[in-house]
C-alpha positions as CSV (number, residue, x, y, z in Angstrom):
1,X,0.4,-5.0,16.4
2,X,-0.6,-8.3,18.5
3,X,-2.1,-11.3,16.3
4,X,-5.4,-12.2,17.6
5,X,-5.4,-15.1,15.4
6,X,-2.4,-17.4,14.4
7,X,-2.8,-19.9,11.8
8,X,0.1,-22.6,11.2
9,X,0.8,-25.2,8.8
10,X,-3.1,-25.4,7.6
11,X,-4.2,-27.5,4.4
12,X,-7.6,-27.8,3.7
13,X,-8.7,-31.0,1.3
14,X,-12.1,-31.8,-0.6
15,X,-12.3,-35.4,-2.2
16,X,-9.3,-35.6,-3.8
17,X,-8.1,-31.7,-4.3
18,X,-6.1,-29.6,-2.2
19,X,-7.7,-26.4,-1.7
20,X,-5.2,-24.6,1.0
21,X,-1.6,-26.0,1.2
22,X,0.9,-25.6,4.6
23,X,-0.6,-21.4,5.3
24,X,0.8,-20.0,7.9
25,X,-1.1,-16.7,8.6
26,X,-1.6,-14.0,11.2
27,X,-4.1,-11.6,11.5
28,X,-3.1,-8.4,13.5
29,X,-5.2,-5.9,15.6
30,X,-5.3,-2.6,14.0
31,X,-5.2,-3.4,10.3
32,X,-6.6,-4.4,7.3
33,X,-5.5,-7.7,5.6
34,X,-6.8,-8.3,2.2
35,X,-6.7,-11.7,1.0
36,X,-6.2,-11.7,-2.7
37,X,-5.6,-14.3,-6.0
38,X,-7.2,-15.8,-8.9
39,X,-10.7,-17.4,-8.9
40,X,-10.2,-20.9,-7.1
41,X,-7.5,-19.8,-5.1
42,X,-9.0,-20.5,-1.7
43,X,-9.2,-16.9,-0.9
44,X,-13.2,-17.7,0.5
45,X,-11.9,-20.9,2.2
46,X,-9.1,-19.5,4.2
47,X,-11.6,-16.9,5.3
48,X,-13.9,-20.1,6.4
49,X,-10.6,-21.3,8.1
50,X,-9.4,-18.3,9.8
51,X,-13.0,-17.7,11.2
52,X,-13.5,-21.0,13.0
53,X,-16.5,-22.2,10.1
54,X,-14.5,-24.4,8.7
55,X,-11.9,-27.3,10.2
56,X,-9.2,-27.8,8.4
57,X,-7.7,-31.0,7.3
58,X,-4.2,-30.4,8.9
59,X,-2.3,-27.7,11.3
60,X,-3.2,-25.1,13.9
61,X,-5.6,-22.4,14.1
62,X,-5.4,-20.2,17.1
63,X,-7.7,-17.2,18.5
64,X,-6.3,-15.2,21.2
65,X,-3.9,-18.0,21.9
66,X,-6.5,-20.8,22.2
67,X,-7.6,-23.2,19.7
68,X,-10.5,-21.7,17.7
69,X,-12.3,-25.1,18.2
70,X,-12.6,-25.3,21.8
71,X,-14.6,-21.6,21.0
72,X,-18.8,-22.2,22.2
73,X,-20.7,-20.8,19.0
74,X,-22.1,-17.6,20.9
75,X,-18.5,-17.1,22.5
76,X,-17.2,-16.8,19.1
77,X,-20.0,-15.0,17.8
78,X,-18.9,-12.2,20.7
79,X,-15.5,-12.4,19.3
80,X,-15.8,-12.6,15.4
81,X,-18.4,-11.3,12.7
82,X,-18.7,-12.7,9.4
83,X,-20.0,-11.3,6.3
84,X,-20.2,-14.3,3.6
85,X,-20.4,-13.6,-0.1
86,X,-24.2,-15.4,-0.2
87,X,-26.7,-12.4,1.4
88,X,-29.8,-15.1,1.8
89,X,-32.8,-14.6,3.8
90,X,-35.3,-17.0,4.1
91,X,-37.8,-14.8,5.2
92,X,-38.9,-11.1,4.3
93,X,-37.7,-9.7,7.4
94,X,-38.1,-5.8,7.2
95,X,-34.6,-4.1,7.1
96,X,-34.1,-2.5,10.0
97,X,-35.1,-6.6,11.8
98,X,-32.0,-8.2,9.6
99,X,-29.6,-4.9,11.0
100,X,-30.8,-5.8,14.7
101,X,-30.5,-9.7,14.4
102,X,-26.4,-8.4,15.1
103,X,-27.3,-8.0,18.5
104,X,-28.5,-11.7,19.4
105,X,-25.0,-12.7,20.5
106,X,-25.1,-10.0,23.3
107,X,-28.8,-11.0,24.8
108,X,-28.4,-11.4,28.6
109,X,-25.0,-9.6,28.5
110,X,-23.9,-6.0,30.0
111,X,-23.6,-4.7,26.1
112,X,-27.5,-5.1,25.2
113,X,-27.7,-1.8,26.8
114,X,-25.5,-0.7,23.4
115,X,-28.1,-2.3,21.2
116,X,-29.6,0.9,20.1
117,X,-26.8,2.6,19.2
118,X,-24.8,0.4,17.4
119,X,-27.4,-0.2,15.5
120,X,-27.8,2.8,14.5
121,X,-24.3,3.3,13.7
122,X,-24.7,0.1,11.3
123,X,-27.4,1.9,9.7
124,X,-25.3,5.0,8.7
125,X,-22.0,3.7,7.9
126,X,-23.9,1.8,5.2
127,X,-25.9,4.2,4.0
128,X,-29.2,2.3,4.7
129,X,-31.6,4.8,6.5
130,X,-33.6,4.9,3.5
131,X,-34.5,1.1,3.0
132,X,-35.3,0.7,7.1
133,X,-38.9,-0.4,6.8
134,X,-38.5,-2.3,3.2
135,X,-38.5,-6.0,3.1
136,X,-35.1,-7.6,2.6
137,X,-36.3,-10.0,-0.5
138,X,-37.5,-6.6,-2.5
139,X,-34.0,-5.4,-2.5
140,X,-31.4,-5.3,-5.0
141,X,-28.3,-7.1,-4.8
142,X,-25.9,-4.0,-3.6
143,X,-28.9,-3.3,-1.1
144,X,-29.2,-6.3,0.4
145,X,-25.0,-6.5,0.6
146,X,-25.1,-3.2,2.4
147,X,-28.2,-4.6,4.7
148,X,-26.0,-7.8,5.3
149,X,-22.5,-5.6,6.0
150,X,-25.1,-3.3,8.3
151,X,-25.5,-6.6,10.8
152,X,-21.9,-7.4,10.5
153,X,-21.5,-4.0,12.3
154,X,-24.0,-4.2,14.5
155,X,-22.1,-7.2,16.1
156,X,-19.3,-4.6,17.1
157,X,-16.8,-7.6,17.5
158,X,-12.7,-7.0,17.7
159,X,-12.5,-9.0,14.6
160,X,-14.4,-8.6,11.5
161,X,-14.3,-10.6,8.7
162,X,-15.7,-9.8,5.0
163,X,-16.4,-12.0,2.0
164,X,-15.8,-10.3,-1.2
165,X,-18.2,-7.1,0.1
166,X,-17.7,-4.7,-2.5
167,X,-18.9,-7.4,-5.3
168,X,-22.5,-6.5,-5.5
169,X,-21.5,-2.5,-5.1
170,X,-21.5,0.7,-7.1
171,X,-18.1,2.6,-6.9
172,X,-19.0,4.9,-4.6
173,X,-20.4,2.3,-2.4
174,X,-17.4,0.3,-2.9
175,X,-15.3,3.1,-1.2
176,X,-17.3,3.2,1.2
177,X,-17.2,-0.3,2.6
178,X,-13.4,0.1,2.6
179,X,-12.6,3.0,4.0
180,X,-15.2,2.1,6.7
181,X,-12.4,-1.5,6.6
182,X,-9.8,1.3,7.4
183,X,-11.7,3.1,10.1
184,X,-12.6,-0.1,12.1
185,X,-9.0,-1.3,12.0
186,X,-8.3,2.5,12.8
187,X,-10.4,1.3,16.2
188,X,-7.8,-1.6,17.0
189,X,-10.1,-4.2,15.6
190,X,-8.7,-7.0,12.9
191,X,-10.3,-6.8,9.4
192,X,-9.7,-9.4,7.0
193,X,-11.2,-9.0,3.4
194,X,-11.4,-10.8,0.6
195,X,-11.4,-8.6,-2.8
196,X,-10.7,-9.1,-6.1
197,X,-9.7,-5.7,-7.2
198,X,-6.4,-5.6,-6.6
199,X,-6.3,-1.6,-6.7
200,X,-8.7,-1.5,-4.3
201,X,-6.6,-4.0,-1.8
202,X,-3.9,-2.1,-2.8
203,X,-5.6,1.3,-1.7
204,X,-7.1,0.7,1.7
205,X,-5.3,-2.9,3.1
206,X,-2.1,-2.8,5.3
207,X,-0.8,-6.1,4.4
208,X,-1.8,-7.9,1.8
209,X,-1.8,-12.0,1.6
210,X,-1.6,-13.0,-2.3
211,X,-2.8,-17.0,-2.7
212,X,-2.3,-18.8,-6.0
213,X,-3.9,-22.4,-6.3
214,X,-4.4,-23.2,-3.0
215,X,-0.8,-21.7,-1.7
216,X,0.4,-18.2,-0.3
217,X,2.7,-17.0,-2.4
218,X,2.8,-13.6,-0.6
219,X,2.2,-11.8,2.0
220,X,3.3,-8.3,2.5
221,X,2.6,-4.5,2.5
222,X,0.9,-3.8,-1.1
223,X,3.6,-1.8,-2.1
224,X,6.1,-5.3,-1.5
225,X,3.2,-8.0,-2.9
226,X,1.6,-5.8,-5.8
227,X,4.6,-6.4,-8.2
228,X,3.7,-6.6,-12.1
229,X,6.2,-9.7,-12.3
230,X,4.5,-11.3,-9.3
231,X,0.7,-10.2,-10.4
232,X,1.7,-11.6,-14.0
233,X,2.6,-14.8,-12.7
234,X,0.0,-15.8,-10.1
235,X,-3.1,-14.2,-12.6
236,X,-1.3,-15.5,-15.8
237,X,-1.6,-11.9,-17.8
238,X,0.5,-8.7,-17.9
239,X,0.0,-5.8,-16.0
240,X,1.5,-2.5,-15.2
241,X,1.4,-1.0,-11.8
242,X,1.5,2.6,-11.5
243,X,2.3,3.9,-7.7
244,X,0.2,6.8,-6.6
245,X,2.0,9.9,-4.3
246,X,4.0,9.7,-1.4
247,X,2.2,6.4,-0.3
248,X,3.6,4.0,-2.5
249,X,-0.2,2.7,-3.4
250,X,0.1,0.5,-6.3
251,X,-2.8,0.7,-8.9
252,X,-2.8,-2.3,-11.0
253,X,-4.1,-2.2,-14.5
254,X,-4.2,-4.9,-17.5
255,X,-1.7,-4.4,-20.6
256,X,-4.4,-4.3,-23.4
257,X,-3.7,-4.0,-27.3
């Protein structure tokens, strides 16, 4: 699998603390990367990094062998999709307006003539039909993170990036948005995902990159990151980790009293 984008030597720093330190990264075409690690890790703010919205202090970051920053907005916006962890709105746009708004990039392009249906493809791997015609303000949290992952879609880009997307979800819906992770990178396209359930990573990623205060302290295959020495360490409480069939999936669960 080719690395569409290369990441080398990047530290990120805000007033006086270090919030990435020296990452080298790549992300692959045709699988799931999950980025995982304690709150304050700089999970979020690699993700910033790796998507060209944020500059980092020090080092390289590369898409398709050219520096991200030399990237137009609306030429990266035909490259990359982005799905932050804030679902805001400042208007009450009706549903199925906030799904189509994933188009804009491709306005005046060849692709507007696949406007229709990958919208509608948006609208049922997220399990949306039913809100279309509600306004995005009236809806619950999980809603609105669907709606928001529905114009992530939309966008059809090779590389897809999501910010902690199952956080506002039910379990099913949880699922859902991963194992719709594993068929996009099933379609050759790059998905990175921060996640703080580490079962979850550990279910549906294909390499997993672990960050502890601002560092990568891993990056591997679940089966070769999702230790219980390593995942003690870097969350600072004891877990077992049971491995599930012939896959080697670790599930990670907390030692309780």
């Amino acid at each position: 699998m080719s690395a569409v984008i290369s990441v080398r030597g990047v530290s990120v720093r805000r007033e006086t603390r270090d919030i990435l330190l020296d990452i080298d990264l790549d992300v692959r075409l045709g699988e799931v990367l999950a980025l995982v690690g304690p709150n304050g890790a700089g999970k979020s703010t690699l993700l910033s990094v790796l998507s060209g919205d944020l500059s980092p202090a020090s080092g390289s970051v590369e898409l398709d062998d050219r520096p991200i920053s030399s990237y137009r907005a609306l030429e990266l916006a035909r490259r990359r999709a982005v799905l932050t962890q804030a679902n805001v709105v400042s208007f009450p746009f009706r549903v199925i307006e906030i799904v189509q708004m994933g188009r804009s990039p491709w306005m005046r392009t060849a692709e507007l003539a696949d406007d229709q249906q990958a919208v509608l493809e948006a609208i049922q791997a997220t399990d949306i039909e039913h809100l279309l015609g509600r306004r995005f303000t009236t809806l619950s949290g999980g809603e609105q993170a669907r709606v928001s992952l529905a114009r992530v879609l939309a966008q059809r880009t090779p590389v897809v990036f999501l910010d902690e997307p199952t956080a506002a979800l039910d379990l099913r819906h949880q699922e859902d948005v991963m194992r719709l992770s594993r068929e996009l990178a099933g379609q050759g396209r790059a998905v990175v995902v921060v996640v703080h359930d580490l079962s979850l990573a550990g279910a549906y990623a294909d390499r997993i990159a672990l960050l502890d205060a601002g560092r990568l302290d891993c990056v591997g295959t679940p089966a070769e990151v999702m230790t219980a020495d390593r995942v003690g360490r870097v969350y600072g409480l004891d877990v077992q980790i049971h491995r599930l069939g012939a896959s080697d999936r670790p599930v990670v669960l907390p030692l309780r009293d």
